[in-house]
N, C-alpha and C positions, 0 to 999 in steps of 0.2 A: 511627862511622857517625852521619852526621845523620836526625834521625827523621822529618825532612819530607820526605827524599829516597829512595824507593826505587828504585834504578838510573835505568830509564828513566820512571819514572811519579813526576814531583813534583808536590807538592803545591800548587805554585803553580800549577800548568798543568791538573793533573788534578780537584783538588778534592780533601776529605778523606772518609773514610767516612761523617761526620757528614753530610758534602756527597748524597754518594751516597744513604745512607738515606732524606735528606728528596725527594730526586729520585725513590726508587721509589715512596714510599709515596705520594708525589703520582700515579705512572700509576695504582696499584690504586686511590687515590679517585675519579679521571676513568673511570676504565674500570666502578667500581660505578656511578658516577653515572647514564654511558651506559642500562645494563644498568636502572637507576630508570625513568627516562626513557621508555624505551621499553615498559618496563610501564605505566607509568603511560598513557601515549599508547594501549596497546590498552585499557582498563578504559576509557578513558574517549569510545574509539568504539565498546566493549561497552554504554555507560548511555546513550549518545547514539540507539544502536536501539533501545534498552528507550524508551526515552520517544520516538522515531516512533513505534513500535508504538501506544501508549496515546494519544496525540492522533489515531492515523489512522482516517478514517472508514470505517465499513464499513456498506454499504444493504443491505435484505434485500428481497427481494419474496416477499409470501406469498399463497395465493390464497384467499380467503374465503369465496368465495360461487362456488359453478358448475352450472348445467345444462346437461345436454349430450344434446342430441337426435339418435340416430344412427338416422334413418330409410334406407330403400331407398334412395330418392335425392338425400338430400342431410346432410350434418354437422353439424350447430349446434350452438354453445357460447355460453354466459354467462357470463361470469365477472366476476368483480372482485377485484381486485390491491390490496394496502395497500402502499406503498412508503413502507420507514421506514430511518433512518440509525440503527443501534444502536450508535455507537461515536463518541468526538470531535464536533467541530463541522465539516462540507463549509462550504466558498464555494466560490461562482461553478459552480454545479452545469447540468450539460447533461446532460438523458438525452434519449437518442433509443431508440425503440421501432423495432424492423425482422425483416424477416420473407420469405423468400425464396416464402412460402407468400398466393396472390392469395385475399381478402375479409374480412379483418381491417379492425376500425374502433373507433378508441379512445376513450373519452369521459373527461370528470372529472366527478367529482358524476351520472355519469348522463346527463346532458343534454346536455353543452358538449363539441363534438366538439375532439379534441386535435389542437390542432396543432404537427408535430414540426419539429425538437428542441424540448423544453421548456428554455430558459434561466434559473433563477433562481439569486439568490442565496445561497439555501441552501432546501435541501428538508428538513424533518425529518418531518414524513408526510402523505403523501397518498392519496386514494384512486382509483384508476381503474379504468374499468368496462372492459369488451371486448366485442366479439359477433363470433363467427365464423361464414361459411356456405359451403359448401363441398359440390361433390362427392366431395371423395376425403376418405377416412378417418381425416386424422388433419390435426392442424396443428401448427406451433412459430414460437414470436416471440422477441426476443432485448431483451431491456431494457439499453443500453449506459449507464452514468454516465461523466462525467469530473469530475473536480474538484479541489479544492484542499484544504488544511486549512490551521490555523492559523498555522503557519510559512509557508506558502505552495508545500511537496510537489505537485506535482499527482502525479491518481492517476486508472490506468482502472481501471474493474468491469464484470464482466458478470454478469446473470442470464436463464439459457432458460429459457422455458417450452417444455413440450410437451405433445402431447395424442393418445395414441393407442387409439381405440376408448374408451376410459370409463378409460381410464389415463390421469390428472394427474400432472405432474411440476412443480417449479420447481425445477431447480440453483442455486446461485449459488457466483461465485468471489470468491477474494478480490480486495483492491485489490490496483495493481503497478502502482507507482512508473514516474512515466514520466520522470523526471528526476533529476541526482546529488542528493544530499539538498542541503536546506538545512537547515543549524543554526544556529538561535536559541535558546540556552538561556538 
């Protein structure tokens, strides 16, 4: 019996066991490979949110300062708003103030009547005043931002205000991405 030839499987044709071993152990390295790969690939669109996260800006609105006059016939309110960015750096920031509630009128500094949208650069804090006057009892406005951050994410935010009888509120939300991310690491 020749020892390269078993019946119908020779060794010329077939390959040797030597053959075959380096041939399997080659699928189980492609196939752990794979199985790396693709770990590696979620870890590193898990670190890629972890640092959106921490670059993305988040604005608060708080309200400082209010008096609120709720006589018989009419509603008045004072207030003043600090709008600050506690988080990252924004570009190219647009808030707009709106309010489905009529006798709202916004100032900066007090004096300088606001004119909407505010477009800048970047906002890291400012102050604005308010006065409301009204018949009915109660008011709400909506401070909208849009912006961008350092990679260039844009992102909307909202914060309400509201105001009913001597109840002050300001909600605010978070940002939310208005676009598939962009990664620059």
């Amino acid at each position: 019996m020749d020892i390269n030839n078993f019946g119908v499987f020779n060794s010329n044709t077939w390959g040797t066991v030597s053959d075959w071993a380096m041939v399997i152990v080659t699928m189980l390295t492609a196939f752990y490979l794979i199985r790396t790969f693709n770990a590696q690939y979620e870890i590193k669109k898990i670190e890629l949110w972890k640092y959106l996260e921490t670059i993305k800006p988040i604005y608060t609105v708080e309200l400082i300062h209010t008096n609120v006059i709720n006589s018989k016939s009419n509603y008045d309110l004072d207030l003043s708003f600090v709008i600050s960015n506690t988080n990252g750096v924004a570009k190219n920031v647009t808030l707009d103030i709106f309010s489905t509630f009529e006798g709202w009128k916004f100032y900066i500094d007090s004096k300088i009547p606001l004119e909407l949208p505010i477009r800048e650069y970047s906002i890291v804090s400012t102050m604005i005043s308010a006065t409301y006057s009204s018949e009915k009892s109660g008011a709400a406005c909506t401070f909208k931002f849009e912006f961008s951050d350092n990679v260039g994410n844009l992102y909307r935010q909202m914060c309400v205000f509201s105001a009913m009888n001597s109840n002050l509120d300001v909600k605010t939300s978070i940002p939310i991405m208005q676009n598939k991310p962009i990664f620059k690491v």
